[in-house]
N, C-alpha and C positions, 0 to 999 in steps of 0.2 A: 504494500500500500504506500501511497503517498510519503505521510508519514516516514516511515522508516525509509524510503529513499532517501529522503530528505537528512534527516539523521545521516545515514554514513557518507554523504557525499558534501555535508557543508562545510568542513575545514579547507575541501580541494575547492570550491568556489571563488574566484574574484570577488571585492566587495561589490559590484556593481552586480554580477550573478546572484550573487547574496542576497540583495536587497531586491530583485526580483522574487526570488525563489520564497523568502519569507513571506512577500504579499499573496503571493501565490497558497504558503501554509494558512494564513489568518485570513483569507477572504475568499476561499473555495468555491461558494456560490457566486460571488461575482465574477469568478475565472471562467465557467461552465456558462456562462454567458457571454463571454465578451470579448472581440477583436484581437488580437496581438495590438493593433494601434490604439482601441480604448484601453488595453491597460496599461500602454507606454504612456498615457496620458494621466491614467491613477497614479502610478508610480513615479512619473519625472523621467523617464528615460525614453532613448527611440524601441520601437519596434521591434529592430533588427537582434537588440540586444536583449528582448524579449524570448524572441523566439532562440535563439542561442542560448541562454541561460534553461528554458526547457531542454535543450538538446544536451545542455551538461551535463544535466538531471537524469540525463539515459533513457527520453521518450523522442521519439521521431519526429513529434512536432505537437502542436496546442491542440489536435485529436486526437492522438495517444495521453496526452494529459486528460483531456476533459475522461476519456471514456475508465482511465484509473481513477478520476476521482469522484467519477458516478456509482464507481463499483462501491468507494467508499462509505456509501450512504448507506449500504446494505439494505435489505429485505423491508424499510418502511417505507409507506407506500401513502404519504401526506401527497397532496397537492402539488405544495410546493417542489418535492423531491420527485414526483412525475415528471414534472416540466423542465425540472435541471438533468433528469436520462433524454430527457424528450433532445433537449435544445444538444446536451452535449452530442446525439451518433445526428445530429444536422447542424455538423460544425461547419461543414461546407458551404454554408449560406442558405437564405431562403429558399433557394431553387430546391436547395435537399428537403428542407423541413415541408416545402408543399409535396415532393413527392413521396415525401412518406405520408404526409395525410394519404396522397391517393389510394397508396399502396393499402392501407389500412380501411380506406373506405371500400376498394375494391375484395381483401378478402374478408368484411363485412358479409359483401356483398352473396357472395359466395357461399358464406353461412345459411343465408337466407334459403339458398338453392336447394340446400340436404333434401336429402327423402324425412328425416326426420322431423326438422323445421318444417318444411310443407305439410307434412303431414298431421302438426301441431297446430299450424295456423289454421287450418279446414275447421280443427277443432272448437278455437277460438273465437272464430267465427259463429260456426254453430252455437255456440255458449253464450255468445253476446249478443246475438241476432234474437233470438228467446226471451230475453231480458227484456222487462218495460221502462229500464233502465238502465243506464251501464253508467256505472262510479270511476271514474280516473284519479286514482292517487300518485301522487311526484313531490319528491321533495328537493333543495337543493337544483341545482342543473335541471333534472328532468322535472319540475315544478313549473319550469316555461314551456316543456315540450308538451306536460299535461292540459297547460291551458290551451295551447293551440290545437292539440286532439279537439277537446271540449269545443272549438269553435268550430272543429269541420266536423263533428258529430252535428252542432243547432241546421249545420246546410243540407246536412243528410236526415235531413227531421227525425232526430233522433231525440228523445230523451235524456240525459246527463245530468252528472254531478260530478262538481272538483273538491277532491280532498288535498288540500297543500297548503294545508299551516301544522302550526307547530303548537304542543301543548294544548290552553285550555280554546286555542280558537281551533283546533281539530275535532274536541271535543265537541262543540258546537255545530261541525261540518257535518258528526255523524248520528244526529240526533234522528235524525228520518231514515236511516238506514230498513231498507226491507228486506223481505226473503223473495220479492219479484227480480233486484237490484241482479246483477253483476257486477264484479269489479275488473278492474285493468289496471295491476300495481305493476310501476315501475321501483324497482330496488334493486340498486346495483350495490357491491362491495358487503360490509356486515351489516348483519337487519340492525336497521335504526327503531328506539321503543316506539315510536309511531308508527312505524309498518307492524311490526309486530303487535300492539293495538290495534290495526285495520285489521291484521290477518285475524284477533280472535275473537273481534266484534262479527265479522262474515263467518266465523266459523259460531259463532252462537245462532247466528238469526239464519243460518245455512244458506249463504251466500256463495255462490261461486268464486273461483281467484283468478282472473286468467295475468300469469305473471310474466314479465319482462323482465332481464337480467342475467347477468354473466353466463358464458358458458358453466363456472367451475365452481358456481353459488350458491350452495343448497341451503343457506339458510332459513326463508322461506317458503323453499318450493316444498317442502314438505305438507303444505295448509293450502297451498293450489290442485286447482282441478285441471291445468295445463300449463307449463312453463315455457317460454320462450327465451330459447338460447340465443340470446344476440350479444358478439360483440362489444366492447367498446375502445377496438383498436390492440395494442400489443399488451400485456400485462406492466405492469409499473410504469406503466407511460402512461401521458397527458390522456384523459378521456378524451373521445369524439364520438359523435350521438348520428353519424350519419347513418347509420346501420338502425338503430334506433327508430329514427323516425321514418327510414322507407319500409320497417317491419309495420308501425302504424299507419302508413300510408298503404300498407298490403290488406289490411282490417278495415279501413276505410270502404276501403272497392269492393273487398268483400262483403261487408256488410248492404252497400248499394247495389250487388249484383245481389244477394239474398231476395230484396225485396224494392225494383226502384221505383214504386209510389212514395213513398214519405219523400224520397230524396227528390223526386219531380216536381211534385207538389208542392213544396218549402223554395226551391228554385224558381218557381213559377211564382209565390209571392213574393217573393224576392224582389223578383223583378219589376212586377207590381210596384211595388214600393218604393224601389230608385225611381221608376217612372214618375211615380205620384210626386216626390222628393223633386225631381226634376223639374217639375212644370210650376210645384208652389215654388221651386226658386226664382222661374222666369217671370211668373205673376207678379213676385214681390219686387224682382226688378224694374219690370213695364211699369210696375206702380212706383218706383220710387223715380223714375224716369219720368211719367207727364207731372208728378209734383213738384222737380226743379224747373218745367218747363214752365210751370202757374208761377 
């Protein structure tokens, strides 16, 4: 590790290697982020002498550093420590870090494909489609993906409800909870007491689960009636919710192919209503137009 490199090779250092090498010990997360030139700029020194001071160090260069001192973070998996494995293997500039999104959204993607996932989602479907309701719970991150289900469920004339608060205004969210309802819990990583609260309030009132969440996450898929393995990119890396949300945009259609009157019908007053919208705007401007003309 770091560390001890460091240790046996700082007596043979120059003081000017030296006085890199120690910024480099005391500000690790900043190194995992940041140019050979922004940290010749931390430090007081060029660049050059950046990058040579890693090479004295016995790394190839400031990605053999960053990716030793990603290792160094070991097995915790906070936020912050995603984003510092994330940035350090896309040390090569933006061009790398978008193509590793791709690469991540495309084997998402691909998840999605399994016989097993398809063969989950049919499920899903069927389970939700049943429902004279369907409950979306998200907390964190997937708390904005749930509201936005929740809105293309109102176009699908669908019945809904959002669970995504926290404590006693969850509480509150789940005062109406039925045995007609279904849910759709997003939970990724360890159950939070809130998910585990939804899961045993549905399991009182015999609530369906249909659940979203890691492949390798059984916490609780055990209180589901179907689990959906999806993704959220590489393990100990940065989440991304692409995979996510085309698994909800797969439940979507499916649920519109199930039955497409509600969803026609809602689109049809939809339209209605921007129309209506539309014409009281131009009224209210023809009228505020012959009144400057008095």
């Amino acid at each position: 590790m770091f560390g001890n490199r460091y240790a046996r090779r700082r007596d043979a250092l120059s003081p000017a290697f030296q006085r890199v090498a120690a910024f480099i010990d005391a500000h690790r997360p900043i190194v995992m982020t940041s140019s050979a030139i922004e940290l010749a700029r931390r430090i007081g020194t060029s660049d050059a002498t950046v990058v040579r001071a890693v090479q004295a160090l016995g790394f190839d260069g400031l990605r053999d550093l960053r990716s030793e001192l990603a290792a160094s973070f070991g097995p915790r998996n906070a936020p912050i420590d995603n984003l510092q494995r994330t940035l350090a293997e896309a040390s090569h500039g933006i061009e790398a870090a978008l193509d590793g999104v791709l690469e991540a959204g495309m084997s998402g993607l691909e998840a999605l494909r399994t016989h097993a996932v398809r063969r989950s989602l049919l499920e899903a479907v069927r389970i939700l489609h049943a429902a004279q309701r369907i409950v979306v719970f998200g907390l964190g991150p997937t708390a904005h993906i749930a509201a936005y289900f929740t809105a293309r469920l109102r176009r699908k004339g669908r019945r809904y409800a959002l669970l995504d608060r926290t404590g006693a205004g969850l509480a509150d969210q789940l005062l109406d909870l039925s045995p007609t309802d279904a849910i759709l819990m997003m939970a990724y990583g360890k159950p939070c007491l809130e998910a585990e609260l939804v899961a045993a309030e549905a399991r009182r009132h015999r609530i369906p689960i249909v659940l979203v969440t890691g492949p390798d996450e059984t916490g609780i898929a055990r209180h589901a009636k179907v689990t959906l393995a999806v993704p959220r990119g590489q393990s100990e890396r940065v989440a991304l919710y692409g995979a996510t949300v085309s698994c909800l945009e797969m439940l979507l259609l499916g649920l519109a192919a199930s039955d497409p009157r509600p969803a026609i019908a809602t689109l049809a007053e939809l339209e209605r209503l921007r129309h209506a919208t539309r014409h009281r705007r131009r009224d209210k401007q023809n009228e505020q137009e012959r009144s400057e003309e008095q």
